[in-house]
Every structure is written in structure tokens, then in C-alpha cells.
NUFIVEX-728017 format. One line per 2 residues: number of its first residue (from 1); their letters; for each residue x, y, z of N, C-alpha, C, CB. Coordinates in steps of 0.1 Angstrom, whole numbers, plus 5000, padded with zeros to 4 digits. Each point is the difference from the previous one (the first is absolute). Glycine has a CB too. Layout:
<pts>
NUM = A = X Y Z X Y Z X Y Z X Y Z | ...
</pts>
This chain:
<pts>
1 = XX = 3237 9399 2631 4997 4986 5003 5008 4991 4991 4977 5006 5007 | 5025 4983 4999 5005 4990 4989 4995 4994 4989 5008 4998 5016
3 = XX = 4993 5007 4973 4994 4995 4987 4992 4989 4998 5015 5011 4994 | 4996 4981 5012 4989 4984 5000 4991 4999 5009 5017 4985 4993
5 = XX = 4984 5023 5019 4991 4996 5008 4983 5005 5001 5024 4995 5009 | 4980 5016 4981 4989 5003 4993 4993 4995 4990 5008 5015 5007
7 = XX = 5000 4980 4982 5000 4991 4994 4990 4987 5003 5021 5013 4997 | 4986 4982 5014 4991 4986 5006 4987 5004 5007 5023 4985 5004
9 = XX = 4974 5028 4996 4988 5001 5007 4989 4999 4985 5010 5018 5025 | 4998 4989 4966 4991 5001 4987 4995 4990 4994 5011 5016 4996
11 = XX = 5002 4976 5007 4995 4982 4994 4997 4992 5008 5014 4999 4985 | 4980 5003 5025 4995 4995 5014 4983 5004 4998 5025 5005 5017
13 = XX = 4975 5004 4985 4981 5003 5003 4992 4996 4987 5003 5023 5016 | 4987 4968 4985 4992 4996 4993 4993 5011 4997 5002 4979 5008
15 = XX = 4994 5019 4973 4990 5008 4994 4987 4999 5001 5015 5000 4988 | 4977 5009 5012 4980 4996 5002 4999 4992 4991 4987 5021 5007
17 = XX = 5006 4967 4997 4993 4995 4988 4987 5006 4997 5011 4980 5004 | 4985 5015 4981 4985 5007 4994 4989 4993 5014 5006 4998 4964
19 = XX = 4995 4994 5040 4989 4989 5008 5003 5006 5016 5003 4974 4982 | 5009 5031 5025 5001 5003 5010 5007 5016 5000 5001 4973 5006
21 = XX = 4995 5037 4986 5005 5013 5000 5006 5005 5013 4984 5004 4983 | 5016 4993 5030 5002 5006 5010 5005 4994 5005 4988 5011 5000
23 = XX = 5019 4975 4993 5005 4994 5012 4997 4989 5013 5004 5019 4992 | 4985 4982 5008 4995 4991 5010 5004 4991 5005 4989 5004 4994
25 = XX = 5014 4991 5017 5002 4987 5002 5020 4994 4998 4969 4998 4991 | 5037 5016 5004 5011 5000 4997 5008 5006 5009 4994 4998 4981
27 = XX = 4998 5005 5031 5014 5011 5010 4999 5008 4999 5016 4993 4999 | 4991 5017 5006 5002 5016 5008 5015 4998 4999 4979 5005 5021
29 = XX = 5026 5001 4973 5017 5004 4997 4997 5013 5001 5011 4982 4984 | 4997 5025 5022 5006 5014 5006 5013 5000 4995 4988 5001 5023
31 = XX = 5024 5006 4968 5011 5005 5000 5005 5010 5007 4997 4991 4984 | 5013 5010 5023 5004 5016 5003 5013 4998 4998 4984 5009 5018
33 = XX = 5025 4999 4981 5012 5006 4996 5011 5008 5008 4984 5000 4982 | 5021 4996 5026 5004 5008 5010 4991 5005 5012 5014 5005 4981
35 = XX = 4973 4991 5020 4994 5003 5006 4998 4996 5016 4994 5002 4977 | 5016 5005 5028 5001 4994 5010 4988 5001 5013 5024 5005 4990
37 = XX = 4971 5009 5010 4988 5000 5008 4988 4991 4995 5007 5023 5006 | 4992 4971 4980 4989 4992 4996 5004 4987 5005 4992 5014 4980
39 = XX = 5021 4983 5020 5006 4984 5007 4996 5000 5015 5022 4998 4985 | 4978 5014 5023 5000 4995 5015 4984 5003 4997 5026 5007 5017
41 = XX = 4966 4994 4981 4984 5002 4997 4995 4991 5003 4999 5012 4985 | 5010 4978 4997 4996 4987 5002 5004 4990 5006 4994 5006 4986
43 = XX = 5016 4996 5022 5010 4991 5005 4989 5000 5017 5031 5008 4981 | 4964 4997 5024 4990 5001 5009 4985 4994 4999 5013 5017 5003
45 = XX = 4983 4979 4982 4988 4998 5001 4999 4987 4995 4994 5021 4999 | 5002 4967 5012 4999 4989 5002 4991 4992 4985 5002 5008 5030
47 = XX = 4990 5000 4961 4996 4993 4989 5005 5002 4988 4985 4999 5010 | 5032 5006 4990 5005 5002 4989 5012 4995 4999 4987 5017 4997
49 = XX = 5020 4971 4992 5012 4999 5002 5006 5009 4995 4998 4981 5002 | 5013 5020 5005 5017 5011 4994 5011 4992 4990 5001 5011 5028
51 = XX = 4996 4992 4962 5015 4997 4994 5013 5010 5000 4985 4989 4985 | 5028 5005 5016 5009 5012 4999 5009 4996 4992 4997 5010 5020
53 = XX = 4999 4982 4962 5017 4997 4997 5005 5009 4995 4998 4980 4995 | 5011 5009 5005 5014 5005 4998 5006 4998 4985 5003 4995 5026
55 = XX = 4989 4997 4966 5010 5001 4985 4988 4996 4988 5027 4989 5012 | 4975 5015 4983 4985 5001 4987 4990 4983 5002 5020 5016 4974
57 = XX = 4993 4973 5028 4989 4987 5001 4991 5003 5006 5012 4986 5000 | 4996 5020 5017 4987 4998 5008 4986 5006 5002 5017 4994 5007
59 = XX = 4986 5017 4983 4992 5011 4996 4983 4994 4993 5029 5015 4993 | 4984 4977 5000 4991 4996 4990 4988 4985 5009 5024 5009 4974
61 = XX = 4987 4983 5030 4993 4988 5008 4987 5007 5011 5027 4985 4998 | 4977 5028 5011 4991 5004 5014 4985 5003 4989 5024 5015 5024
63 = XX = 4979 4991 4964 4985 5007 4993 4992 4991 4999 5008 5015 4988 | 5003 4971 5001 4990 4994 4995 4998 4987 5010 5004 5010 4974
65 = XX = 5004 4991 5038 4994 4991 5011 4984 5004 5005 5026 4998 5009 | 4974 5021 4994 4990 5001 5007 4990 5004 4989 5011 5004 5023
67 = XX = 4988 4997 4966 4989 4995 4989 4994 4988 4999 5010 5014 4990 | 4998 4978 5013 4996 4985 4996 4994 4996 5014 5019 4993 4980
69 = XX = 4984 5011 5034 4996 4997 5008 4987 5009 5009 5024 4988 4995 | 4975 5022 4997 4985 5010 4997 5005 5005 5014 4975 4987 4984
71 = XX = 5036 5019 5023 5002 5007 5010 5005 5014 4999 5004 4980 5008 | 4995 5031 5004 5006 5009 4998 5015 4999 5006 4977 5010 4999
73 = XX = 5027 4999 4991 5013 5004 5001 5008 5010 4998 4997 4985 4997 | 5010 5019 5013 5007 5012 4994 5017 4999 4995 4982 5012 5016
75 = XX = 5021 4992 4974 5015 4999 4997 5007 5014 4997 4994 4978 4990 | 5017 5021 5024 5004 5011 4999 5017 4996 4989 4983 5010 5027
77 = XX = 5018 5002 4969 5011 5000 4988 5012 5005 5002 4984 5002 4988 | 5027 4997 5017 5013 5016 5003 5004 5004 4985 5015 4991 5024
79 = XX = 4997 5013 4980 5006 5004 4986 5013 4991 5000 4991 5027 4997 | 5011 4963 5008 5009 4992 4999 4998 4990 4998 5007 5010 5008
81 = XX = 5001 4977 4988 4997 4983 4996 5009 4995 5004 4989 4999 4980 | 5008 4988 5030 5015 4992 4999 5001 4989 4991 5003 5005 5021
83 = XX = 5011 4992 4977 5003 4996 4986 4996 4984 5000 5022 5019 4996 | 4974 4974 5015 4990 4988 4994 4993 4998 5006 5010 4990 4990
85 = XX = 4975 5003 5004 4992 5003 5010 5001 4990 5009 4988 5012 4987 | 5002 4989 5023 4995 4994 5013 4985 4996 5006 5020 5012 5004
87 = XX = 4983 4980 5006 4983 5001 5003 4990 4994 4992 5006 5020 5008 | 5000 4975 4982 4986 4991 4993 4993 4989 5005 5010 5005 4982
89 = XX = 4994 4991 5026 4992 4992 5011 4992 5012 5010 5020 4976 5001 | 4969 5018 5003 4997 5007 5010 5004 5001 5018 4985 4996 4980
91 = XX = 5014 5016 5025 5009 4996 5012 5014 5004 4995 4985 4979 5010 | 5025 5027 5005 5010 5006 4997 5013 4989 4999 4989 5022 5010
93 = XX = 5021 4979 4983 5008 4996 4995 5012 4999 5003 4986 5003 4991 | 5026 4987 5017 5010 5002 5004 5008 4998 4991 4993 4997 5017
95 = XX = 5014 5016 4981 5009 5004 4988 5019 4995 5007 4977 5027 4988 | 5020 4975 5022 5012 4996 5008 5003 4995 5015 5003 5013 4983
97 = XX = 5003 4981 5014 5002 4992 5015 5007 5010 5011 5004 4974 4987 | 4993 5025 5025 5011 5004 5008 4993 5005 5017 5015 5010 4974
99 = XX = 5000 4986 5037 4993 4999 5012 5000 5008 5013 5003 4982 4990 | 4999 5033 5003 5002 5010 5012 4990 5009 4997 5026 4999 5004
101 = XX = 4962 4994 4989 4987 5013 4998 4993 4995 4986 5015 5025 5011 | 4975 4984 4984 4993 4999 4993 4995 5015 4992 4997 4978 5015
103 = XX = 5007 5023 4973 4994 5015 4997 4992 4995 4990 5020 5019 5004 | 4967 4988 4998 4990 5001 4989 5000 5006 4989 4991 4998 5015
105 = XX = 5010 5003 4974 5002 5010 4989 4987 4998 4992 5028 4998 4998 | 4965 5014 4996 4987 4996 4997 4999 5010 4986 4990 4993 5027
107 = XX = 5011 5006 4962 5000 4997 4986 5014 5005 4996 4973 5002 4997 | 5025 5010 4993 5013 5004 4995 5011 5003 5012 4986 5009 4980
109 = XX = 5016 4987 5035 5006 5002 5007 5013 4994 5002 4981 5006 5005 | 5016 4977 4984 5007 4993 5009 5013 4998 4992 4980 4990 5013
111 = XX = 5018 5016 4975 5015 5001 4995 5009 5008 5009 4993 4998 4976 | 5011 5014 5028 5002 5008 5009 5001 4995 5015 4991 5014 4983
113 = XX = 4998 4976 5022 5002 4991 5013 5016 4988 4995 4966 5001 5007 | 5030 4992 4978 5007 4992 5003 5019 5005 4999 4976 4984 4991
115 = XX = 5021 5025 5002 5014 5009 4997 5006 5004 5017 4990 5013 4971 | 5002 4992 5031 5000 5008 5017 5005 4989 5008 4977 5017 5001
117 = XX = 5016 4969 5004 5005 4990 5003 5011 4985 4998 4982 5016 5005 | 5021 4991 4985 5014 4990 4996 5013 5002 5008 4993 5001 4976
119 = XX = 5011 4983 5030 5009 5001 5009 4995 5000 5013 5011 5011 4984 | 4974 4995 5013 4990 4996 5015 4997 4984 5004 4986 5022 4994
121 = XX = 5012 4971 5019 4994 4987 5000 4987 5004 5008 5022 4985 4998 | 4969 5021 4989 4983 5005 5003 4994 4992 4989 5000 5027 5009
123 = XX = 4990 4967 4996 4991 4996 4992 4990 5010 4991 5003 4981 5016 | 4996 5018 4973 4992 5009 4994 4984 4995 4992 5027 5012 4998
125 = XX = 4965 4993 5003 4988 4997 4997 4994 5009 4993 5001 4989 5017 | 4993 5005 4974 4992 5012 4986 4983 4996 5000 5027 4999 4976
127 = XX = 4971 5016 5024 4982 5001 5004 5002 5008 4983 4989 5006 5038 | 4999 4987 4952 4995 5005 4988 4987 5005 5007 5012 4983 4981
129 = XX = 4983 5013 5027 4983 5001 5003 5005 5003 5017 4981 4978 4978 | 5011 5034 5028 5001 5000 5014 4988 5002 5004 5020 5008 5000
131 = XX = 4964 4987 4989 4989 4999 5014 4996 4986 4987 4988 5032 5018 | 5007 4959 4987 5000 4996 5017 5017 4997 5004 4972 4986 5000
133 = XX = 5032 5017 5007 5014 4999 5009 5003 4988 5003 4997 5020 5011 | 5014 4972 4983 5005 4987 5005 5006 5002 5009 5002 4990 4984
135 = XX = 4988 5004 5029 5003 4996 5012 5013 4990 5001 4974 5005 5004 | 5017 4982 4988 5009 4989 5001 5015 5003 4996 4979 4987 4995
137 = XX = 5023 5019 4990 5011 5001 4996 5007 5009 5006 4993 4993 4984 | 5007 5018 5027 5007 5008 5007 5003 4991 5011 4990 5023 4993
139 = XX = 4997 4969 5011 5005 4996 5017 5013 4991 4997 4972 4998 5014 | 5024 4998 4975 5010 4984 5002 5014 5002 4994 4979 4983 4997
141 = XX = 5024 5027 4994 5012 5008 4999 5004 5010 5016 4992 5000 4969 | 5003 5002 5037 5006 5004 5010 5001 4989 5012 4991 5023 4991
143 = XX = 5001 4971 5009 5007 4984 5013 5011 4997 4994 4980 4986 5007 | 5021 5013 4977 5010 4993 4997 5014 5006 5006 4986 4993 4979
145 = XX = 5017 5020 5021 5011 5007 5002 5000 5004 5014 5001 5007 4977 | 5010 4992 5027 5008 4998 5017 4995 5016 5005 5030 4982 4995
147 = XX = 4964 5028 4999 4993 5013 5001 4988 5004 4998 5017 5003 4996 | 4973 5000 5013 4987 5003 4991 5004 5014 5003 4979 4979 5001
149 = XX = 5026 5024 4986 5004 5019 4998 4995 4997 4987 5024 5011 5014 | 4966 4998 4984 4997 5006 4986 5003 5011 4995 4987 4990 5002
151 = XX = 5014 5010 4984 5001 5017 4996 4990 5000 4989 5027 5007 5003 | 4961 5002 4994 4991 5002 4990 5008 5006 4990 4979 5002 5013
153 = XX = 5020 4998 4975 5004 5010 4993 4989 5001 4988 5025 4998 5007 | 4965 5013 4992 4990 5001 4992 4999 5011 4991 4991 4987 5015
155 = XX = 5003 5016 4976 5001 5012 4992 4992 5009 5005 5006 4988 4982 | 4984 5011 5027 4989 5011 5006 5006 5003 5012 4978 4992 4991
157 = XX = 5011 5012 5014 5004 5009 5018 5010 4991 5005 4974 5009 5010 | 5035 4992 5001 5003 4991 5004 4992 4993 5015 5021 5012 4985
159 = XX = 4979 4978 5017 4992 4990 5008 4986 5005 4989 5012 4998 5033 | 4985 4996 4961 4987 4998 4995 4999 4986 5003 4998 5017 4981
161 = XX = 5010 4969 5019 4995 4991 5001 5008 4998 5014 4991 4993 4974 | 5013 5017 5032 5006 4993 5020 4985 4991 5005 5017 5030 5012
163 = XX = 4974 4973 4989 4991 4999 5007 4997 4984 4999 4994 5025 4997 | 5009 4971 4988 4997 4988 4998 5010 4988 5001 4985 5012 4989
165 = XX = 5029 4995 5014 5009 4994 5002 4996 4998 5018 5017 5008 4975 | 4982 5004 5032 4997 4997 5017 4992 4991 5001 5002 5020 5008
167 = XX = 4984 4978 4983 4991 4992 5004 5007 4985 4993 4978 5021 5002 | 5028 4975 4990 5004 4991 4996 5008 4994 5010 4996 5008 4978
169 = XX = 5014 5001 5028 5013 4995 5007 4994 5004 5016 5023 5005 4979 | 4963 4996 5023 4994 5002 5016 5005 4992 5016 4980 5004 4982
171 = XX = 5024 4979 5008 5005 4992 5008 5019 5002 5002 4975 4984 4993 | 5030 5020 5001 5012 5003 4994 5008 5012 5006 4989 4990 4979
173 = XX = 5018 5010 5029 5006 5008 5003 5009 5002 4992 4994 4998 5017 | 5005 5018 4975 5005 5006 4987 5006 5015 5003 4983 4985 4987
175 = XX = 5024 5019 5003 5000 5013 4997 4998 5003 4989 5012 5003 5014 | 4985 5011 4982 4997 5003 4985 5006 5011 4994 4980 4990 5005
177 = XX = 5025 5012 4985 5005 5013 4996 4991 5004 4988 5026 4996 5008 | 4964 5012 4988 4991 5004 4990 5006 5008 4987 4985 5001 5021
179 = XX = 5020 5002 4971 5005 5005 4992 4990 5003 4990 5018 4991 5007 | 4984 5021 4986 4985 5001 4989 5006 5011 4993 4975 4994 5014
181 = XX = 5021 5014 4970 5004 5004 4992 5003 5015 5000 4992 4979 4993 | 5004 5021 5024 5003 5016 5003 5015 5002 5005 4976 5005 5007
183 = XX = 5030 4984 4997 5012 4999 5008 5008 4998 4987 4994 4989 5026 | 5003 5013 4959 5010 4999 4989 5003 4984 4998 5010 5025 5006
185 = XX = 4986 4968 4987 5004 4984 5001 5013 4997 4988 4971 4991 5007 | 5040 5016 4999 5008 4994 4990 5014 4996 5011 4989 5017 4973
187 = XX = 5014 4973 5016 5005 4989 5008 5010 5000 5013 4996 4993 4978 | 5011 5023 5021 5005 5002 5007 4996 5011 5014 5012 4990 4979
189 = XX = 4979 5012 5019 4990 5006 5014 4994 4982 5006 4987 5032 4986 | 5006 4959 5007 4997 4984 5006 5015 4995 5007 4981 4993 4978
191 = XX = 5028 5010 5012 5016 4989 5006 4998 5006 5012 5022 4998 4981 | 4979 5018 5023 5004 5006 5012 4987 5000 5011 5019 5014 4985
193 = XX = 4971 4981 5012 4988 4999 5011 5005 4987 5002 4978 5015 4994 | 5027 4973 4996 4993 4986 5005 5010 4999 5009 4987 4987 4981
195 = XX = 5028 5017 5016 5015 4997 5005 4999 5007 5018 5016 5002 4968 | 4974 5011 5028 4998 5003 5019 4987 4993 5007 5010 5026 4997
197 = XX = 4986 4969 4994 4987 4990 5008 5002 4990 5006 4988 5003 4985 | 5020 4988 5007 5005 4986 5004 5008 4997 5011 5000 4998 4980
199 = X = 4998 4998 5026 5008 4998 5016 5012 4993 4995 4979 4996 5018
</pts>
């Protein structure tokens, strides 16, 4: 794992107090670590949000977001970081402009997305958190661009979040290309899916 991003879990989770030993009233934080079958678990179950960053901040921001906001959460971890972070707003984040498609990159992915698509005119979009699923911020990055072609690229199964992109883009006549961390995500297996995706 990446040192810091272990690191920011350590300096992230609040200690028991003498008055609340257990926690109460402070959230359900879940860590997992590569855990990819524990991500699609929770990535299905409508009362838990998903975190998936991507660089120690956001590590640190998704914990003590869902502590402070007494929610469950799960945060899944890779063994990779990209080198700044993202996503500290809530809702996904357009990291780049562009009008022949839309690839999703969803935590430590998107260094490797953005490397993969340079020279591309794809808009790129960064998911730190993929439940609940920005609707808004996918639909309206894809009207924007002359293509509603997507490409997921996620660190779990691949299409773990298709489903929510079909239901988001239902009115939308789209295509989708699913990518996930079994197909190997390094930058040059992405160049060569997105470069045969794109019309």
C-alpha cells in the first residue's frame, strides 16, 4: 500500500472518548485495502456510501466527512495515489475538457486515465466517492461533448458502476466501455481501449 495512504487513515479515525467509548453517534467507517469483492458488496447496498480516493487528502477528508456526518461508509484503499488530490468538493469533478467522449476515472485511476488520454479531445471526469453516483455531474459532462460515449475506468470489477451510468444516461442515447482493475489499469492497456472505443 501507499504509505501515506495508510497513514491518512490513521490520522483520520477519531479516538473513543472516556464519555462515548463506542463511538456513538460518530459513523460506521469500514476500511478495506484492495478489497475488491468488499467494494462491489458495498457498492450495491443503497445505505452505504462508497469512497474510492485516490490521494491521502481524500482519504483523510471521505473519514472525517462521514464521522462528522454520523453516516456509513465504506473506503476502499488501492495500492496506488495520484499525485494531487481531487474531488474535495462533493460530486464528480471535471478534470478536463473535451468533445468526442467522456471517460470516468474513479480514484487512484485517474492519473493513468489522464496520461492514457493526452492528445485525446475526451473530457475526463474524477469520481472520489461513487455511491451516491453523480447523476448530475456525469449527465452534464456528457451533453456537453458532441459524443455520449463513455469509458468507466474503476479499480473493482469492471461495470460495477455501468448500471448507474445506463440509468443516469436512460434518456441519452450512449455507449459505454466498462473498464475495472481486472483488465490491468495501466495507462497503456486504457490508451488502447479508449483510442478503439472512440468513433
Amino acid at each position: 500500500m501507499h504509505p501515506d495512504m495508510l497513514q491518512a487513515v490513521t490520522d483520520s479515525l477519531p479516538a473513543a472518548r472516556p464519555d462515548d467509548p463506542v463511538g456513538h453517534g460518530s459513523g460506521t467507517v469500514l476500511v478495506g485495502y484492495g478489497a475488491v469483492e468488499e467494494l462491489a458488496r458495498f457498492a450495491i447496498d443503497p445505505r452505504w456510501t462508497v469512497h474510492v480516493p485516490g490521494h491521502p487528502d481524500e482519504v483523510r477528508r471521505a473519514i472525517r466527512s462521514a464521522v462528522g456526518r454520523g453516516e456509513r461508509a465504506f473506503v476502499h484503499l488501492s495500492g496506488d495515489s495520484n499525485a494531487e488530490p481531487h474531488g474535495l468538493a462533493d460530486g464528480f469533478e471535471l478534470v478536463r475538457e473535451g468533445l468526442d467522449g467522456v471517460v470516468l476515472a474513479v480514484g487512484a485511476t485517474l492519473d493513468p486515465v489522464l496520461r492514457a488520454t493526452a492528445g485525446l479531445d475526451v473530457g475526463v471526469l474524477y469520481a472520489a466517492t461513487v455511491r451516491p453516483f453523480d447523476e448530475v455531474g456525469l449527465r452534464t459532462a456528457v451533453l456537453a461533448a458532441d459524443h455520449a460515449d463513455v469509458v468507466l475506468v474503476e479499480p473493482g470489477p469492471p461495470g460495477l458502476s455501468a448500471r448507474h451510468v445506463a440509468e443516469t444516461l436512460v434518456h441519452v442515447p450512449h455507449r459505454l466501455l466498462p473498464l475495472g482493475g481486472a483488465d490491468g489499469l495501466d495507462e497503456g492497456v486504457i490508451a488502447r481501449a479508449v483510442r478503439d472505443f472512440l468513433r
